[in-house]
N, C-alpha and C positions, 0 to 999 in steps of 0.2 A: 878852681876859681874861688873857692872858701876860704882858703887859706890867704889869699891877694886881697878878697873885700876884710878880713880879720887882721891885716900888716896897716891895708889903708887906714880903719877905723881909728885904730890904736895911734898910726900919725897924725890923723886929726885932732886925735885928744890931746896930744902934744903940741901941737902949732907944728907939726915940723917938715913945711911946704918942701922941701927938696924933696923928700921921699914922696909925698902927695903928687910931684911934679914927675916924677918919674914911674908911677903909676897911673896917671890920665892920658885918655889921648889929644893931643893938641887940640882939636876939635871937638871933644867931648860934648856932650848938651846933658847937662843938669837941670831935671825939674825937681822942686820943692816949694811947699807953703804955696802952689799957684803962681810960682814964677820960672824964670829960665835962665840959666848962666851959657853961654852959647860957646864958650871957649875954654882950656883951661887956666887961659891966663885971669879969665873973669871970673871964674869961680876962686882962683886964690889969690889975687886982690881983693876982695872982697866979701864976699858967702863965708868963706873958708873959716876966714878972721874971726865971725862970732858963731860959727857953729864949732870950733875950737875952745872959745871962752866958754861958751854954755857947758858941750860938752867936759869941760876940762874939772870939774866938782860934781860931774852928775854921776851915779849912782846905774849901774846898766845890768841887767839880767835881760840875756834872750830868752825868748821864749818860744821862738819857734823857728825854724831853716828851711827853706827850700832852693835846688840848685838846679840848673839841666843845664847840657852844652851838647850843640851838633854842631859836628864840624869845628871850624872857629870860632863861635859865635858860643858866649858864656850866660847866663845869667844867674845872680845871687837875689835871692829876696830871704832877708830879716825880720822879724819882727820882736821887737825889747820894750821894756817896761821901763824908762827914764824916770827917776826920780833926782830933784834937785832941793838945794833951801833955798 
């Protein structure tokens, strides 16, 4: 699962929805900033678009990983130090 959220990130930072598009699942639900993208046609319409630009000049050192998966079911939690100008 480390490696998948590590392929996504790095699409992100490019713009480069096809690949983003074939790592979500249709129905994914995205929480951030206290909101909810509930599809992933809605997250890359839109969210996608400026957490792409932001990220695309920012500056990223992790600083810390956590992974578990049972069964089918994965989870990744990141935490990075963004710096931008």
């Amino acid at each position: 699962p480390e490696a998948t959220v590590d392929v996504f990130a790095q699409a992100l930072r490019r713009g480069d929805t096809a690949t983003l598009r074939t790592l979500l699942a249709p129905d994914v639900l995205i929480l951030e900033g206290g909101g909810a993208e509930r599809s992933a046609e809605e997250y890359l319409g839109g969210h996608a678009i400026s957490d792409a630009a932001f990220l695309k000049t920012a500056h990223i050192r992790q600083t810390a990983r956590m992974a578990k998966t049972d069964g089918d079911l994965a989870w990744v939690a990141t935490e990075s130090d963004l710096h931008v100008e």
